[in-house]
N, C-alpha and C positions, 0 to 999 in steps of 0.2 A: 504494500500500500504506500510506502514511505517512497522507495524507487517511482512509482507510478505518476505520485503527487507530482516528485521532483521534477521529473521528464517533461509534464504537462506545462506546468508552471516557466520552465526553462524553455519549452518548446513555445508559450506565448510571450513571456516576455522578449524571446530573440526577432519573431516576429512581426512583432511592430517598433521593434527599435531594426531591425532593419528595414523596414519602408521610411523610417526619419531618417536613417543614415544614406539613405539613397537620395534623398532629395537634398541633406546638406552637403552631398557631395557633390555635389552639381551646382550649386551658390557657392561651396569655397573654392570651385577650382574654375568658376568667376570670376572670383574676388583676387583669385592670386594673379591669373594673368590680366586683370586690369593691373594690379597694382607693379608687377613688370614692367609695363606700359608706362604708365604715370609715373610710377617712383613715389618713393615717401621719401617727407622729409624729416625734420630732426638732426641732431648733433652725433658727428660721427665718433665713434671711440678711438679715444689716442694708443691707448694698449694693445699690444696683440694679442691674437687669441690662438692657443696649444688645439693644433686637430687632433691629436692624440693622445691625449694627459698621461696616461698611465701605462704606455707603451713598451712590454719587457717587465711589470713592475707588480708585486704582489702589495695587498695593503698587510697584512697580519697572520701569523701562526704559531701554536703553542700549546698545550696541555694545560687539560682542567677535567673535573670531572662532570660526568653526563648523567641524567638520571634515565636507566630503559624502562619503561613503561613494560614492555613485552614480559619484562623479569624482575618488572619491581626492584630491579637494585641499582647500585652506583657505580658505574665503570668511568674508566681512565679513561679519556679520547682526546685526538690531536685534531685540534680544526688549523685548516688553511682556510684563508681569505683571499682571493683572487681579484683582479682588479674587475669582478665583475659582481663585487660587492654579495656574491651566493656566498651563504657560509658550508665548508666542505669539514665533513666531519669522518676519521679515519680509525682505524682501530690504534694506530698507534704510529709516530714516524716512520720508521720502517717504509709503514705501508702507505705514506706517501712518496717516499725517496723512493720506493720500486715503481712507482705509476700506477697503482692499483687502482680501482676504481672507488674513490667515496662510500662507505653505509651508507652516509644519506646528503644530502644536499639542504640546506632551507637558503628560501626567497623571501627575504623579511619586508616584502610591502607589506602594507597593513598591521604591523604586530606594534607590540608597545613594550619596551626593556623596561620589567620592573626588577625592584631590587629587594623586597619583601614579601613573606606569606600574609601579610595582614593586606599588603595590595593586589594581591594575589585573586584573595576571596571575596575583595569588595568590587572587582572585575565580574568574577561569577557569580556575585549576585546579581548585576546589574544583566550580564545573559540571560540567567534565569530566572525569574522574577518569580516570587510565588515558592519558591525553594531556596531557602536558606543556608547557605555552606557554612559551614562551624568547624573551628579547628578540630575539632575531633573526629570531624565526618573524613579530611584529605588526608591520603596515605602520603604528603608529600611534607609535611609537618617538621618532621625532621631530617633535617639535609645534613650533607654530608659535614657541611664545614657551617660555619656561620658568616660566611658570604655567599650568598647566593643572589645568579641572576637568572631572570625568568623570561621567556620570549612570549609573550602571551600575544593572542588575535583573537577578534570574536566569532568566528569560525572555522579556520583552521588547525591544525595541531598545535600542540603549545610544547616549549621546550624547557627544561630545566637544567641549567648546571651549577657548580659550585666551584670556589678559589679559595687559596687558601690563606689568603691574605688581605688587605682593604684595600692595601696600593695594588696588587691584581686585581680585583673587584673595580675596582676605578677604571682601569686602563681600558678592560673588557666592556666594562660599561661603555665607555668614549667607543669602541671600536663595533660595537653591537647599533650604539645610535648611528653612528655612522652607515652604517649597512643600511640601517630600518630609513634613513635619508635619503639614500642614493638609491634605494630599488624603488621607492613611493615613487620618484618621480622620475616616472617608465614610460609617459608619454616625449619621443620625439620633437624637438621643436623644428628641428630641419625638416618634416615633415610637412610642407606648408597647405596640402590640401587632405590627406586623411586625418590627422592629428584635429584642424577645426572642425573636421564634417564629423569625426568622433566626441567630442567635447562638447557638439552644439546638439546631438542626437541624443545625450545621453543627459542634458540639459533638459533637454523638450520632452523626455519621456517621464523624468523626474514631475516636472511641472504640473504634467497633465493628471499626476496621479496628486497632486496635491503639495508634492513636496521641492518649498521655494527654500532659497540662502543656499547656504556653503554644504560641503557634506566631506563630513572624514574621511569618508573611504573611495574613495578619488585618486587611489593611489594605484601604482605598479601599471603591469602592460593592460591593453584594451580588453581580453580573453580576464585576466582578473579584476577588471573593474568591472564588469558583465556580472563575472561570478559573484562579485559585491551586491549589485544592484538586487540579480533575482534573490540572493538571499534576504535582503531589504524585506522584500515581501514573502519570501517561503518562510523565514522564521517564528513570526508571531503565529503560523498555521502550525508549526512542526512543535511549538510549545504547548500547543493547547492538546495535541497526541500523546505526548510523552512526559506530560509534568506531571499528570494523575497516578503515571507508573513508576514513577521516580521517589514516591514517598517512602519514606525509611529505605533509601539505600544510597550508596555515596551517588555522592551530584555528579564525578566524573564521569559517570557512564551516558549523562543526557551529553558530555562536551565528545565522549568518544564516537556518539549519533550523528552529532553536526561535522565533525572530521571529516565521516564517511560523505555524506550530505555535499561537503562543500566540494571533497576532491571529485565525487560524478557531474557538479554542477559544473564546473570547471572546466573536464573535456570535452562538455558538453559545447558550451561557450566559444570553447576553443576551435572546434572544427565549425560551428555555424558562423561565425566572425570572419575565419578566413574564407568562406564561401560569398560572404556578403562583399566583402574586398575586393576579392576576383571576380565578382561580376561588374562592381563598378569599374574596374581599370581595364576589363576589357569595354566595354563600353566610354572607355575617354576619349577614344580616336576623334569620334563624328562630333562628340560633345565640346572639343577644341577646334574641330572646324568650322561651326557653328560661332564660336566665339569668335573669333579672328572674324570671321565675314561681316556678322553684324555686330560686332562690340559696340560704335558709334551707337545702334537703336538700340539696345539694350538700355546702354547707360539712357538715353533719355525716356524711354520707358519706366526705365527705375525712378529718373528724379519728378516724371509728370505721378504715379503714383505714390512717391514719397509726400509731397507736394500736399494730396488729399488725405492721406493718414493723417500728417502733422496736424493739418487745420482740424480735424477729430481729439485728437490727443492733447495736443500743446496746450487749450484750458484745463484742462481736468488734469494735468501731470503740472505743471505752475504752480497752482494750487496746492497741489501734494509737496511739493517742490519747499513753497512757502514756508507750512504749516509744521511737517512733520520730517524734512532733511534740512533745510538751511539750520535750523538751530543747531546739531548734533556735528556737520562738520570739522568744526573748528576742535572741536573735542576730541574726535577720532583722531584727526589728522594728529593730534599735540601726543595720544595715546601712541599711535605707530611709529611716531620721530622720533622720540626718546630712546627705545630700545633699539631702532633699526639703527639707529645715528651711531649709537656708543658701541654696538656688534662691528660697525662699520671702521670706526675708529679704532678699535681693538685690532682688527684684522692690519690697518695700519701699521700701528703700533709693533706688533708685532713680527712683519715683515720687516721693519725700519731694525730692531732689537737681533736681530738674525743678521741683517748685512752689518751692523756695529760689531755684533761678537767676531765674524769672518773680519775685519779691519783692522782689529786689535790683536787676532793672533796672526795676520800677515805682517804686521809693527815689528811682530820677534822672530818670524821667521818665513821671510816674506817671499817666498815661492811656488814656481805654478804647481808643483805635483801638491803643497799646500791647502793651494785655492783648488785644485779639482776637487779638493777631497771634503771642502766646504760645500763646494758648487754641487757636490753629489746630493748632499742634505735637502738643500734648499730647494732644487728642481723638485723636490717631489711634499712641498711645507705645505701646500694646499691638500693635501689628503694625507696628510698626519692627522688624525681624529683628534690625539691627547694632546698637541701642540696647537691645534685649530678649537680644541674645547674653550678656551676663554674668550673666545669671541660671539661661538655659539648661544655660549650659556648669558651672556647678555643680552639674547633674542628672548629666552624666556622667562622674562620678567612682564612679558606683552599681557597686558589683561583689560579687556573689554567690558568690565563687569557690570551690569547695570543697561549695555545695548542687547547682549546677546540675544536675549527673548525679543526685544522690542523691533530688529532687522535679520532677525532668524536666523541668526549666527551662531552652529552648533557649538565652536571652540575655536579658541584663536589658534590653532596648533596649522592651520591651514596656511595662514601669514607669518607663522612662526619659520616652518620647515621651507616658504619658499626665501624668504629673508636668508635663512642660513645660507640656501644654494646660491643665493647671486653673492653671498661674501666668499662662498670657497673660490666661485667661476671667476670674480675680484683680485682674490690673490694670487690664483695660479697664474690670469694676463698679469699682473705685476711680477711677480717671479720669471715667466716666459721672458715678456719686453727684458727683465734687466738682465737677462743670462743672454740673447741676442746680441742688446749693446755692449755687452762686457767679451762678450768671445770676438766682436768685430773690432773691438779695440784692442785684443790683444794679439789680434793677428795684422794691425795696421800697425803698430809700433812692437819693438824689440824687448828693450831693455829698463823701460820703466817702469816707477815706483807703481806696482800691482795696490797697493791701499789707496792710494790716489785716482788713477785708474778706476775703482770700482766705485767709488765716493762722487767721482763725475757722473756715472752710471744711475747711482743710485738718487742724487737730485733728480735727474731728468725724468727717471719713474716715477718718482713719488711728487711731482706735480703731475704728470699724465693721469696718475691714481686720482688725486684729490679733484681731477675736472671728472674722470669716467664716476665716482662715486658719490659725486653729485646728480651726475645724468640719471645712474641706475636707480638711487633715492627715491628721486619725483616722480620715475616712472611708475617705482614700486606702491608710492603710496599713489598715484593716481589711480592703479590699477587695484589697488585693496579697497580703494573707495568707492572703486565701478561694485567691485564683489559684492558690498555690505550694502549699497544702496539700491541697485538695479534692481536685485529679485524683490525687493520689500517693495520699489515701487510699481513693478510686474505681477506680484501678488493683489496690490490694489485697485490696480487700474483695470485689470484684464477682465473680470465681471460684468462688468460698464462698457466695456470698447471691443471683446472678442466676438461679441454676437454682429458687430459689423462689419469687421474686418471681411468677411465671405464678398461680399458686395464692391471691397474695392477689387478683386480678383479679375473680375468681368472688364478690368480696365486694361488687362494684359492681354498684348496678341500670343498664340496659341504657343506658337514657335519658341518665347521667350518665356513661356511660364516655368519653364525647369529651373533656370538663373533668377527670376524675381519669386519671391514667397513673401506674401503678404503678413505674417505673423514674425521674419525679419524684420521687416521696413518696421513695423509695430514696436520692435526691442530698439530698432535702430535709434526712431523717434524720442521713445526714452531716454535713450541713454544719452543724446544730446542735449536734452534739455538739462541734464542733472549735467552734464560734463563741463559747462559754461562754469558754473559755481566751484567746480573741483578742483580747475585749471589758477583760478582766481585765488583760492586758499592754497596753493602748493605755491603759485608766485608769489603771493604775499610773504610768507614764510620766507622765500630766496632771499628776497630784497631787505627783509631784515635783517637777512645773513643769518638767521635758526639754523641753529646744529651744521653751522658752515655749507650751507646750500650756497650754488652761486647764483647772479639772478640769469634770466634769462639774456640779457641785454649783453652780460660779458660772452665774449667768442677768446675760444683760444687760437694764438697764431700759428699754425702747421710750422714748425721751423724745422719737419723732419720729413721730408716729401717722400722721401725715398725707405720709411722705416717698416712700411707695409709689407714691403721688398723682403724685407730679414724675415717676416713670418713664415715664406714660403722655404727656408733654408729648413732640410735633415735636422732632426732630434739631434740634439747634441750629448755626446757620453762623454762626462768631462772626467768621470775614472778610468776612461781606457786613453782618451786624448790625450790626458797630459802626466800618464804611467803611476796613475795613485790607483788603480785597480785591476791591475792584471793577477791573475790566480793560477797556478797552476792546478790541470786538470788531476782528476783524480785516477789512478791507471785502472781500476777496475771500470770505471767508465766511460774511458778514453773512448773507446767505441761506441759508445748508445747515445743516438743525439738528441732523444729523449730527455735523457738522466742531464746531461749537457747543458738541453736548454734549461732544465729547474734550476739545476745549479748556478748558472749566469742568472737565473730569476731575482732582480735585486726588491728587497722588501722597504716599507714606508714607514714602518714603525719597526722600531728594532727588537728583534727575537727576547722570547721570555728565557732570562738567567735562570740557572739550580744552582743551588746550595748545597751545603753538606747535608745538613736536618732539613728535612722535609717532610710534612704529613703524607701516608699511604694509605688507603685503604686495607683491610685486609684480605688475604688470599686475590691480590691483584699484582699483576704483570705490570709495573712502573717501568714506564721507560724516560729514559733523561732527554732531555735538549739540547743537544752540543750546542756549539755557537756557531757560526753560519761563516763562514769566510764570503768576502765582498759582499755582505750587505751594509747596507748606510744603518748604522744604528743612529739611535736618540741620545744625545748628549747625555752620556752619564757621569757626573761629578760633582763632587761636593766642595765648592772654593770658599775658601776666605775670602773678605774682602781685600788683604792687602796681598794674595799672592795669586791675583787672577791671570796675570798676564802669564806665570810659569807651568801656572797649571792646564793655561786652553795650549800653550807650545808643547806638551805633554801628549796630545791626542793621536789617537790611530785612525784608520778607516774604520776600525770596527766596533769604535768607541772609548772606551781607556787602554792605557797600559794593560791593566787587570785583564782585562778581555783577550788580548792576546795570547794569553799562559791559561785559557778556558779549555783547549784542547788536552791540557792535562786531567782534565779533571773528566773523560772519557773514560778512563779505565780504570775507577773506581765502580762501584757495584750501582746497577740500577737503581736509580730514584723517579719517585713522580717529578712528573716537567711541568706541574703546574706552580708551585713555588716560585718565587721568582730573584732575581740581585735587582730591584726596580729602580731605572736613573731616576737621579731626583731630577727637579725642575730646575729648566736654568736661572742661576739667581745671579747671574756676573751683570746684569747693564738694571741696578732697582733705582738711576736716574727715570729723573720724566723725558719726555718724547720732548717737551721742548726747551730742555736744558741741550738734549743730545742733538736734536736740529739745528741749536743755535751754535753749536761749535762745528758740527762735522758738513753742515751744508755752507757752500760759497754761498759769497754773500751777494751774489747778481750772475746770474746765466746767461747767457745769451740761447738759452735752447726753452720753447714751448711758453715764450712771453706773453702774458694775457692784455688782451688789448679792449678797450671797453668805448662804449658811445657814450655812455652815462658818466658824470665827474664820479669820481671813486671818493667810498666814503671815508671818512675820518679815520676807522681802527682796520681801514686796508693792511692786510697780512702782506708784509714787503720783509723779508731776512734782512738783518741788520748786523747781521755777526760778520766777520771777517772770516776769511780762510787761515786756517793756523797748519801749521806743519806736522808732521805725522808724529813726531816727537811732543809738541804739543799736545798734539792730540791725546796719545798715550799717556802723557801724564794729568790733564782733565780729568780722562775715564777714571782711572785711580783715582784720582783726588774726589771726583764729586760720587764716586760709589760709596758713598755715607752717606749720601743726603736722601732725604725721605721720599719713596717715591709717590707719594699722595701729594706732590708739594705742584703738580698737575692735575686739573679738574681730569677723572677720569672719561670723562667723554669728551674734551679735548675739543666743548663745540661754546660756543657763546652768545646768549640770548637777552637782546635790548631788555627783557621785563625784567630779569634779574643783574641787572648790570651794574646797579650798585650793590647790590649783595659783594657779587664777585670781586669788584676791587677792595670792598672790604677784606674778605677770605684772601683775597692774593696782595694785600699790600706789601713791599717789602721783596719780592717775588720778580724774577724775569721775567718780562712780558714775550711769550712767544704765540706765532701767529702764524697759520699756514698761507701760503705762500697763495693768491689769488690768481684761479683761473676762472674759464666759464664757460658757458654751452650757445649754441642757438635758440632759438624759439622753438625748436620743436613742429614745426607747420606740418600739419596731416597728421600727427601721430594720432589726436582723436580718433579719427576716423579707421582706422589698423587698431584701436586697443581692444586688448582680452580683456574681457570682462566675466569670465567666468567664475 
């Protein structure tokens, strides 16, 4: 009966989201070759952008214990993390260094890393409603260790494992969020016409059944956002079958139902998806003939119908407009700046703190096999999870409380996870642009000062950052304020206005009704009315300089015509380039070029340490974690403040001295690998970002000069420091590594309403000020925004 339901259900819901996905496929692959045609406009990005981020490149792998359900107990297992963000889970090293094939695989869209049994059960309650989980009911109670993390979804399998420490506990956290990050967001942007015609189909089907605003589970590829959706509706039916048989017995058995449940819905999904797909791309041929021949009548088809909606809408959406969004703007917008701003800063921040440490240990030992072995780190800082966590964890302070109900906004977590991604896609073009301009100038000159050299490098990025992170800003809150307003005013209006939309239909020649849908122009209508207002509070903001926006009106000067040019140049391997990572092969693998390529595999986060003492399970096969030759580890050391310079000329590729002499500790007796030697955090640069801007950046560039129509206002961010010499330099760092690093606003942004507070808090204090760029107007971007 439960199969039968499932089929049915799965088998209606695919079919009528694919007759909506067939008609937005034909509006968006409209919309794209118009916009071919025409062009948008907007401010171009001064950074480049990596096509292949993580190319050759593992993110994570390491032992911990696993809980099998199958056997009720706790075993050892080795997960690898591949740069495709699946977590691979192994019996044991071993049986990844032979290439065996994975136990299991998990794809953590949709799942949420908890970190306790008490969040655990108030998960499952919230599944099962009506059935109570008590500690005493979950055989999962007691774990192995008292760190545990848990991969929980609300219909899929749920995972459990455990660590045996906090600082492993942490790291795996960072690196499990990171996964649950990067698989959510499974839709394609390069996809410019299935991607919209998916998002607007699965929009419109939502709608129709009542359900307006944001929605969680929006995450991973189109076959499991499907599976998301019908379970939406199969589940409140599949609880009312199985909660009456659930009483007095553990609740796990109603989540072991939904497992089964979700993984038939799923291949269900899966194959009717691709069927719906391949009908429409066979069918693009004529459907792009059509467009090319009559684009001209189309478009003025569109705009003579646009035309008569509007005059329908535009009173009754004004009105709403007036009443129930103008007031709450200003609110939101000051709720999303705050957190996105200081995520945004941090990410800053912390790139700036990375090229300072690499500057001061080239001071002591200033050479290229040096710098590769820095440059190895850094290429890959935007998918460090535990190095990229302080910037994250400044997006989730975001809290809407008080609108959510009011604009049917399930959970800020929607604006949360996509913030995070444009700070990583942020860092990585900063890191890309500065490893470009750094290998071209070290291949244009010989024999110069490499700390210098990379400090020219490094100005010239970090104003291209602070105009692109402006740009990414506005657009992000303009586009979260499409999110929160659109459906709530789509939910009010459409009562009133959808019973006549049929009638403007009749205005459309036959030929052109596949490209115009009259329930578009409807949203479209919408969403201009509201986007006047939107546009208005994201300038205003600029022009007061909030949270370092620049305004509209400043443009930056290209003074790099040719820097496009360096994007299209070969990855660059700066450990094999400049001989900081050559490894000799291993001779029992000399021939497998399998074994080969793992081993060349360089990893993002550096391998989990053993120790001597290590927790085991008992009657379990512990197997250790040697240390990995040529991977990039994570700075592991602990410095004093007065002997930082001798301790970073200390370093290996593999991370300390220590690390090196790991391969002795091989042929001592198997220990569990979940244990770990965990780097501390880097604490060599706890100056502020603008004690260390004001020394290490010149004091006037000639490269990416911002040039403005409007007089520039008074607390214009212009560097006013001098260049000082490397030796200087060096002794700064030391000298001002005692001064408190709070002695910088940590968001690093400055806002007229509080502007005398601030010089009170900073009197006494260096006044430092980011260096002022700025964008265009933006023209057409409206018209292109997701508003999803």
């Amino acid at each position: 009966a439960g199969d039968s339901l499932t089929l049915t259900r799965t088998g209606e819901l695919m079919g009528e989201f694919g007759r909506l996905y067939e008609q937005q496929y034909a509006v968006a692959l409209f919309n794209k070759m118009r916009y071919d045609i025409e062009g948008g406009g907007g401010p171009q990005n001064q950074l480049l952008h990596r096509k292949v981020p993580l190319k050759n490149k593992s993110i994570f792998s390491g032992d911990l214990f696993q809980y099998l359900e199958e056997n009720k107990k706790w075993r050892n297992r080795f997960l690898f993390i591949p740069d495709s963000y699946n977590i691979n889970y192994y019996e044991n090293k071993q049986a990844h260094d032979r290439g065996l094939h994975p136990k299991g695989t998990i794809n953590c869209a949709g799942y949420r890393v908890l970190t306790s049994m008490e969040e655990y059960l108030e998960r499952l309650n919230t599944s099962l409603p009506g059935v109570k989980a008590k500690v005493g009911s979950s055989p999962f109670l007691k774990f192995a260790t008292q760190f545990p993390l848990i991969l929980w979804h609300p219909y899929a399998r749920h995972y459990y494992f455990c660590m045996v420490t906090e600082k492993e506990q942490q790291k795996w956290n960072a690196v499990f969020q990171d996964c649950v990050r990067h698989t959510n967001n499974g839709l394609p942007e390069e996809c410019k016409v299935q991607t919209p015609a998916f998002t607007d189909a699965v929009r419109l089907f939502r709608q129709a059944h009542g359900h307006y605003g944001t929605w969680d589970m929006m995450c991973g590829t189109p076959p499991q956002i499907l599976a998301n959706l019908v379970m939406e509706t199969l589940l409140p039916e599949m609880r009312d079958l199985i909660t009456p048989k659930l009483k007095g017995k553990i609740i796990i058995c109603g989540s072991e139902l939904y497992y089964a449940v979700y993984g038939l819905v799923q291949s269900q999904t899966r194959a009717q998806y691709e069927a719906v797909v391949q009908s429409c791309e066979a069918g693009r041929p004529p459907l792009e003939t059509t467009i090319r021949t009559d684009m001209d009548q189309i478009i003025t088809s569109k705009e003579h119908v646009s035309s008569k909606i509007k005059a329908l809408v535009l009173p009754k959406a004004e009105k709403l407009l007036k009443v129930s969004i103008q007031p709450y703007i200003s609110s939101i917008l000051d709720a999303l700046m705050e957190p996105t701003s200081r995520g945004f800063f941090e990410v800053r921040d912390l790139f700036f703190r990375e090229l300072v440490d690499m500057s001061k240990n080239l001071l002591n030992d200033g050479n290229k096999e040096k710098l590769g072995e820095h440059m190895e780190k850094i290429s890959m800082l935007a998918f460090h999870p535990v190095k990229m966590q302080s910037c994250y964890e400044k997006m989730e302070s975001l809290s809407l409380e008080g609108l959510q109900q009011r604009f049917d906004v399930s959970s800020p977590s929607v604006f949360v996870q996509r913030a995070q991604i444009l700070m990583r896609e942020q860092m990585d073009d900063a890191v890309y642009t500065f490893e470009q301009l750094l290998h071209q100038s070290l291949e244009d000159q010989e024999a110069e000062d490499l700390c210098k050299t990379s400090q020219r490098c490094q100005d010239r990025v970090i104003k291209k950052f602070d105009y692109d992170s402006s740009t990414v800003r506005k657009k992000f809150f303009r586009e979260a304020l499409l999110q929160i307003f659109i459906p709530y005013m789509l939910k009010q209006l459409s009562p009133s206005c959808s019973a006549e939309l049929p009638r403007f239909q009749e205005l459309i020649f036959e030929d052109f009704s596949r490209f115009i849908l009259v329930e578009n122009i409807f949203e479209e209508a919408v969403l201009h009315t509201v986007m006047k207002d939107i546009m208005m509070a994201v300038k205003e903001a600029a022009v007061q300089r909030r949270h370092n926006l620049y305004r509209d009106s400043i443009v930056l000067t290209n003074s790099d015509p040719n820097l496009h040019l360096l994007g299209e140049n070969p990855p660059i391997d700066w450990a094999e380039e400049y001989g900081g990572g050559q490894e000799e092969e291993d001779g029992e693998n000399a021939g497998d070029p399998e074994a080969q390529k793992r081993r060349r595999m360089k990893q993002v986060v550096s391998m989990i340490q053993v120790e001597d003492n290590v927790f085991v399970l008992p009657n379990e096969s512990c197997l250790e974690v040697p240390a990995v030759d040529n991977i990039p580890e994570e700075e592991a050391e602990v410095r004093s403040d007065t002997s930082l310079s001798q301790q970073s000329e200390k370093q290996v590729p593999n991370g300390t001295k220590k690390d090196v002499n790991k391969n002795a500790i091989d042929e001592k007796p198997p220990t569990n690998g979940s244990a770990i030697k965990e780097e501390e955090s880097t604490t060599e640069i706890p100056t502020s970002n603008c004690e260390e801007g004001a020394r290490l950046n010149p004091a006037d560039t000639n490269k990416d000069s911002p040039s403005s129509t409007e007089e520039e206002p008074l607390d214009s961010p212009e560097r006013k420091g001098e260049a000082v010499t490397p030796s200087d330099q060096q002794e700064n760092h030391i000298t001002a590594s005692t001064h408190d690093s709070s002695q910088c606003d940590d968001s690093g942004f400055h806002s007229p309403t509080n502007e005398a507070a601030e010089e009170k808090h900073q009197a006494g204090k260096e006044e430092c000020n980011d260096s002022e760029t700025g964008e265009d107007t933006g023209k057409g971007e409206s018209a292109h925004m997701d508003h999803q």
